[in-house]
Residue, then its C-alpha position, 0 to 999 in steps of 0.5 A: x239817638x231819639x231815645x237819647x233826645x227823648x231822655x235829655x229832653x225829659x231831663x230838661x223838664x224835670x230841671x226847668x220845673x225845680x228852677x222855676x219852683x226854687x225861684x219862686x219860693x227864694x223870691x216870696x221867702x224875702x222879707x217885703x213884697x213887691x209893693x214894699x217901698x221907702x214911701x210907705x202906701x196905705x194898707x188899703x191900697x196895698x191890699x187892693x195891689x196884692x188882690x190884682x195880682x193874686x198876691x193874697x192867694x196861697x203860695x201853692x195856689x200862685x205857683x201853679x197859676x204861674x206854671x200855668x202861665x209859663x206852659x203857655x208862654x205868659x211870664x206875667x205882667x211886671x209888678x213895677x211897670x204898669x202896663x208891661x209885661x216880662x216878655x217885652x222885657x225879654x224881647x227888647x233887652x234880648x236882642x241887645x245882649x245877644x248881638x254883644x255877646x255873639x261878637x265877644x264869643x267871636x272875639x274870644x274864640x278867634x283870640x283863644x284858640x291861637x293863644x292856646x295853640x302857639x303856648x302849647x307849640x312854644x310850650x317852656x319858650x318866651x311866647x309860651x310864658x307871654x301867653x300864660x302871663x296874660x292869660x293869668x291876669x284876664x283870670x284873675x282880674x274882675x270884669x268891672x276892673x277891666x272895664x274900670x281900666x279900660x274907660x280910664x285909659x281909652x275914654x278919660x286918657x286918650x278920647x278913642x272910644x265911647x265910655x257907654x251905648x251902642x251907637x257905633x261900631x267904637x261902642x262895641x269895643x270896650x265892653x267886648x273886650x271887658x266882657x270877654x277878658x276872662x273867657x278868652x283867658x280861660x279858654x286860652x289855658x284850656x286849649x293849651x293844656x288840652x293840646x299839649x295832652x294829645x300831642x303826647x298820644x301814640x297816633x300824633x308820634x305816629x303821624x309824624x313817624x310817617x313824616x307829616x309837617x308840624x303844621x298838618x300834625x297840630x291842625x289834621x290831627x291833634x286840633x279835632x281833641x283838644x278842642x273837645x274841652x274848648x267846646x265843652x265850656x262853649x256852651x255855658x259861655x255862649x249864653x252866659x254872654x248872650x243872656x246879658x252881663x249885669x256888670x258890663x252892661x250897667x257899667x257902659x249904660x247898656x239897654x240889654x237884659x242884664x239891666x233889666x234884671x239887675x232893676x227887678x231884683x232891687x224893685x223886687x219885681x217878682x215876676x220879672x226875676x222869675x221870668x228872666x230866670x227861667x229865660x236864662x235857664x232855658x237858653x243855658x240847657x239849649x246851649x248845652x244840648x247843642x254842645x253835646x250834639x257837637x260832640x259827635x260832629x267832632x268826634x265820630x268815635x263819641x257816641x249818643x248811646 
């Protein structure tokens, strides 16, 4: 098991490191600069901005002085934000669309898997059908157009809910369910598709041969696999959702990172696109480690070696 760990986490490294670097390249690839704007500046001011941040310095020379910095936890100072540093807009944005996305995985999860499992218990039945058709549209539909649907509806139509912020519990409810739409479909066919699968294996015929109720069959036998490939998919939607969704948030005015990122990438704050990035990657392989350790906990016949 430690050498398991030991070869994941170097693996890890190994991806951080090209993240970083194919990011920073894309990034000074762009034509412009951070300085670059509508309201052109002097060139001496420019130069003067350049030679403050280090700009005017060899590309290979600024990359490892950025590694340097991020292998001790300085992501660098925002080229637009006099004063601020990209870890500030990590910690303050963070914990906003950590709380939004922690209660939308609770939402989907507690939504999905019951979908999943009455279509595949209903499997060719009207409840099957209903689940399935629903499940098509979250899909198929943008996330912007539910939240676009959404607003109109039960902000415009009816004045239930808030249209933007976080203030209330109220505020909550239109871009959980926004955010959530397409990962609650999706894991709601997965889950169905999965179950149904197990439930033509050799040892669930046999556990009803030996006369178990339906119920103990679906939920002491059959629920354990198929939500192996639920649980797959858990990790890379717990931190797409957790790291902020630039739509949902822009759409319901929300202050969490995903804003933060959409601004630095239209200011072309370098430092501040490399640092979000490289904060969702790191969070994303976490995720995705923890998901693979579950694996076991789920399934004792699936082994780290």
């Amino acid at each position: 098991m430690v050498r398991y760990f030991a070869k994941r986490f170097g693996m890890m490294l190994v991806a951080m490191f090209l993240i970083i670097l194919l990011t920073f390249v894309i990034m000074h690839s762009i034509p412009g600069g951070p300085f670059t704007s509508d309201r052109k500046v002097s060139e001496e001011v420019e130069a003067a901005l350049n030679e403050k941040y280090h700009l005017d310095r060899p590309l290979p020379v600024q990359f490892f002085e950025y590694l340097g910095g991020v292998l001790h936890g300085d992501l660098g100072p925002s080229y637009k934000y006099t004063g601020k540093e990209v870890s500030e807009f990590i910690k303050n944005g963070f914990p906003v669309s950590a709380k939004l996305g922690g209660i939308t995985i609770i939402f989907v999860m507690l939504a999905a898997v019951p979908m999943g499992i009455l279509a595949a218990v209903k499997n060719g039945k009207w409840q099957d059908m209903l689940v399935m058709s629903l499940a098509t549209i979250g899909v198929t539909i943008p996330s912007f157009v539910i939240a676009s649907l959404l607003i109109y509806f039960f902000s415009y139509k009816l004045n239930w809910l808030p249209t933007f912020g976080l203030d209330s519990w109220k505020g909550y409810i239109l871009p959980v369910v926004a955010l959530g739409g397409y990962s609650l479909s999706y894991m709601a066919r997965l889950m169905r598709s999965s179950l149904l699968e197990v439930m033509g294996q050799d040892y669930i015929r046999t556990a009803r041969a030996k006369g178990l109720s339906e119920t103990s069959v679906i939920l002491k036998h059959a629920m354990r696999n198929a939500l192996i490939p639920v649980i797959t998919v858990l990790g890379p939607t717990i931190a797409n959702m957790m790291t902020g969704s630039f739509v949902i948030e822009k759409i319901f005015a929300i202050p969490g990172l995903g804003v933060h990122f959409v601004n630095s990438v239209s200011q072309r704050d370098y430092t501040t696109i490399t640092g979000v990035t490289i904060f969702y990657a790191a969070f994303l392989m976490a995720m995705i480690f923890i998901v693979d350790i579950f694996y076991c906990l789920i399934d004792p016949r699936i082994k780290y070696d």
